[in-house]
N, C-alpha and C positions, 0 to 999 in steps of 0.2 A: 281463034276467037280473041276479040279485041278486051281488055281489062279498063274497066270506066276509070276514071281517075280517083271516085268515090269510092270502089272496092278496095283502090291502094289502100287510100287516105285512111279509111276502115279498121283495114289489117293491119295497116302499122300502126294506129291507135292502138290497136287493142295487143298487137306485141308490146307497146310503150308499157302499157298498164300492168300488163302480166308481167314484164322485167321489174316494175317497180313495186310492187304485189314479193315476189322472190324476193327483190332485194329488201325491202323491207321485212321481211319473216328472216333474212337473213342476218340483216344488222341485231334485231330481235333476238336471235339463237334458237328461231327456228326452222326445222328440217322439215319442208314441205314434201319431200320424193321420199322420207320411210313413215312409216305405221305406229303410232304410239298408244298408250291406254293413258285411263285418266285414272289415278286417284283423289281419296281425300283424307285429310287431318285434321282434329280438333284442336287447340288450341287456346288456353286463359291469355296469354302474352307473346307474340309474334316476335319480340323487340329486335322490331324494324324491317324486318324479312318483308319482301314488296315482290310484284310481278315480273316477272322474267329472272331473278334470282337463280341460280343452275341446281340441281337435284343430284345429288353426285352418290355414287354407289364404289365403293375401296378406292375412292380419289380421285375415278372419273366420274366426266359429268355424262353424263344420260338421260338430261330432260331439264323442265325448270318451272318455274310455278308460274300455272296461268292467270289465277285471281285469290284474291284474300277477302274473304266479305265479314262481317260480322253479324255473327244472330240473336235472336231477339231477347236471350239468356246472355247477351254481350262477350258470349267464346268467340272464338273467331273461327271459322272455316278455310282451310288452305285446300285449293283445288290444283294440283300437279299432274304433271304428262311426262312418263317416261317409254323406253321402247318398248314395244311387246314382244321382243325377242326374250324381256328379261322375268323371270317369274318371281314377283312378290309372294310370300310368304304372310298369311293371315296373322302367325307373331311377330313380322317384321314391325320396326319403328320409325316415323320419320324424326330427325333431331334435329332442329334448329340449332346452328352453332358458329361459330363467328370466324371468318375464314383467315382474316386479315387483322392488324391494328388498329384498323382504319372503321372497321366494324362493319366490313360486309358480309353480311348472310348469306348461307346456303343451308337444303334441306339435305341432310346429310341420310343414306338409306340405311338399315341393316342387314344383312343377309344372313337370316338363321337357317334357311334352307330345311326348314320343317312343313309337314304337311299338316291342313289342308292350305291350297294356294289361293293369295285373292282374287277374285274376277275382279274385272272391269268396273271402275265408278264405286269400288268398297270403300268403308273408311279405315285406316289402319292408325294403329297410337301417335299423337304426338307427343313428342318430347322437347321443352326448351332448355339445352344445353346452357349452363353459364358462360357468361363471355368471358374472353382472357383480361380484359383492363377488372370483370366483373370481380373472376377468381385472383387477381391480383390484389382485389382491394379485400379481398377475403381472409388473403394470406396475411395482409399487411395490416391487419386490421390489430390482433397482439403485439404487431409491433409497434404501433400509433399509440395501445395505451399505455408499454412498456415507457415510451421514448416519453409522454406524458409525465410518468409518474416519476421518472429520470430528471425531467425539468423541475419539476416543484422540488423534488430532494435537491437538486441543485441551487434553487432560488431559495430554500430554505437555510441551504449553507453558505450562501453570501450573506443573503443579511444579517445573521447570526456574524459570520466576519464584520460583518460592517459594524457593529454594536460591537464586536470586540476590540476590534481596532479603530477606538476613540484617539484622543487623543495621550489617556494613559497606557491604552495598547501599542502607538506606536513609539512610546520612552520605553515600556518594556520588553518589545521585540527589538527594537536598537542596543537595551542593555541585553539582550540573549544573543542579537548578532555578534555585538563586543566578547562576549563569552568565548563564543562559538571560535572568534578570531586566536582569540588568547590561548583556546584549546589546541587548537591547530597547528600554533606557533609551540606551543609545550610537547604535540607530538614531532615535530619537525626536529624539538632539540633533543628529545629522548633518541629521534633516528639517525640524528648527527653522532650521540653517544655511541649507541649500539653502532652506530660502522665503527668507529675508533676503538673501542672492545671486541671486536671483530679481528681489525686490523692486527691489534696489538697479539690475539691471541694465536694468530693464523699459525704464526709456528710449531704452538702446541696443539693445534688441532690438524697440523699437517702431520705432526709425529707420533699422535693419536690414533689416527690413520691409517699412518701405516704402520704402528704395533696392530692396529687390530685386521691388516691386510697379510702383515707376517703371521697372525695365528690364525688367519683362515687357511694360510698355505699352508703353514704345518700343519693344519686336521686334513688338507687335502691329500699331502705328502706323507700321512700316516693313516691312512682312511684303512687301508689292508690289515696294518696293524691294531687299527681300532678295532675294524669288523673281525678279525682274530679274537681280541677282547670278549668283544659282546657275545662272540659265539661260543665260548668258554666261559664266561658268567651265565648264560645260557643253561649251558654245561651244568654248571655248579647246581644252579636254582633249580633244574630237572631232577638231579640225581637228591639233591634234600627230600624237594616234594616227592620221589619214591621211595624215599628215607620212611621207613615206617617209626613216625616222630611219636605217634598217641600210643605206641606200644613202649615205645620208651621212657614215656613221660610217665605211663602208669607205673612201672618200673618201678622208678626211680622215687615215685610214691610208696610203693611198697620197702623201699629200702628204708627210706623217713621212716616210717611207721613203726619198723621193726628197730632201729634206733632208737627209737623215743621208746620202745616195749624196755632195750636194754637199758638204757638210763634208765628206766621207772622202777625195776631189776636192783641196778644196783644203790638208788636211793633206798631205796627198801631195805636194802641189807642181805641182798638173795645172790646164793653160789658165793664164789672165790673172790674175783673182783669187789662184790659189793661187799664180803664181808671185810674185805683188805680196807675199802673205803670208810666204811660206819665201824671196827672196832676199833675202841679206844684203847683196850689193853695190848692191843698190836704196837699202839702208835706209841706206849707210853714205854714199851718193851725197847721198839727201835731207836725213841730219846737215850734211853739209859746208855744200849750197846754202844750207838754213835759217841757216851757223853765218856763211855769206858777206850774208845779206841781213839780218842784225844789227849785222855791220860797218859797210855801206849804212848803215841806218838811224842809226847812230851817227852815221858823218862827216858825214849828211846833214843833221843835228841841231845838227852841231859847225859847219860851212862851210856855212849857205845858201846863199851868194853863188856859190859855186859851181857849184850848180846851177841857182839859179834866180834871174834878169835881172831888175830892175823898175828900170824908170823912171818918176818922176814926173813930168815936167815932158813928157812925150811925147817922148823924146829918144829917138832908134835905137839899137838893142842894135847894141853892139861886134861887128864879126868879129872873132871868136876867129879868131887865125893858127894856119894849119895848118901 
């Protein structure tokens, strides 16, 4: 069977179309040979989100928005297609949110995977994500007023300079420069000093040194016999503090007291001692005896012979007649 030239001419028309049909749904992003559903979303503010936009669900994409209308309450309608393999969730959200710098849109899915699920052509929440240039200006926003109020405190402290430094501020900061120099130069010669008193002393502070390098060695070189020390002062201070000191000390109160009974005793005139002490006729007794055996002593000084006999020649003592 012979093919007219019309039927070519036909079919390849209409292959043309159909390629360019695909290819156009292709350049578009979309997938003519799988199955999709449709949703929808409400929306006060789109900002910017447009048709064919991609619909991404954990960062892929899975569809993309077919149209954006607005209704006569001025929301706007977002009508998207993703695949039916994938099951929406009636708490899911769609989130507009800015994919780039550049501020391209996508509707971003959630997957809370709670029942019940949505059919076909529901509407589910919208949500308009802030954009990053948005949240940046958000962030930056404390700091715009900070850097604000930074500038007035700082244009307030210029011109406050400016008024200070007339023309008798700048003779008085010249005479504080001068100062400043003068002071400078006065520590310069105090540090020229201090080396040269430095220099001068180094010997006595080298011999200083080392006296006091020699008597850390001798405490290192007697350490044994120190800690001997301290363990025997140790020693010492153990055996006091078991020293039973408050029995002693009561003691020794009790000896006080009985002293002071016996002086009160012999103030008194009481027993032997005290009467030895308080009688007077003892004392006046003892003057005499003492004033008789100085007499004694005198005649005895004066007349030996009288007392006392010697013979030389071995010759008999005389009877004294009675």
């Amino acid at each position: 069977m012979k093919i007219s030239n019309e039927t070519k001419v036909g079919s390849f028309t209409a292959i043309v179309i159909t390629m360019l049909v695909l290819g156009y749904n292709f350049l578009k992003g979309n997938d003519v040979f799988s199955r999709t559903n449709f949703y929808y979303a409400i929306y006060d503010n789109v900002d910017g989100l447009t048709t064919s936009n991609a619909v991404k669900l954990n960062g892929l994409k899975v569809g993309q928005v077919k149209e954006v209308t607005i209704r006569p309450d001025f929301t706007l309608l977002v009508r998207f297609e993703i695949r039916a393999d994938l099951p929406i969730s009636k708490y899911d959200t769609a989130n507009i949110v800015a994919t780039d710098l550049f501020g391209t849109k996508a509707l971003v899915l959630t997957n809370c995977r709670q029942q019940p699920l949505a059919n076909e052509n529901d509407t589910i929440n919208g949500i308009l994500k802030p954009s990053m240039m948005q949240a940046l200006g958000d962030a930056m926003g404390p700091v715009k007023a900070k850097t604000t109020e930074l500038l007035l405190v700082i244009d307030s402290v210029a011109k406050s300079l400016k008024e200070t430094l007339g023309s008798k501020g700048n003779s008085d900061l010249a005479a504080s420069l001068a100062d400043i120099r003068a002071t400078i130069g006065n520590l310069k010669t105090m540090s020229g000093s201090l080396s040269s008193l430095v220099g001068e002393e180094n010997s006595r502070l080298n011999q200083i040194l080392g006296n006091v390098a020699s008597i850390s060695k001798n405490l290192k070189d007697n350490n044994e016999v120190l800690s001997k020390t301290m363990k025997n002062m140790k020693s010492i201070t153990d055996s006091l503090a078991a020293t039973d000191l408050k029995n002693t000390i009561a003691q020794t109160r009790n000896t006080v007291a009985g002293l002071n009974e016996v002086i009160k005793k012999i103030n008194s005139g009481e027993g032997s001692l005290g009467l030895l002490v308080n009688d007077k006729k003892l004392y006046d007794n003892l003057q005499n005896t003492a004033a008789d055996l100085d007499k004694l002593v005198i005649d005895l000084k004066a007349n030996p012979k009288r007392y006392v006999h010697i013979s030389v020649f071995g010759g008999k003592e005389k009877k004294s007649k009675k």
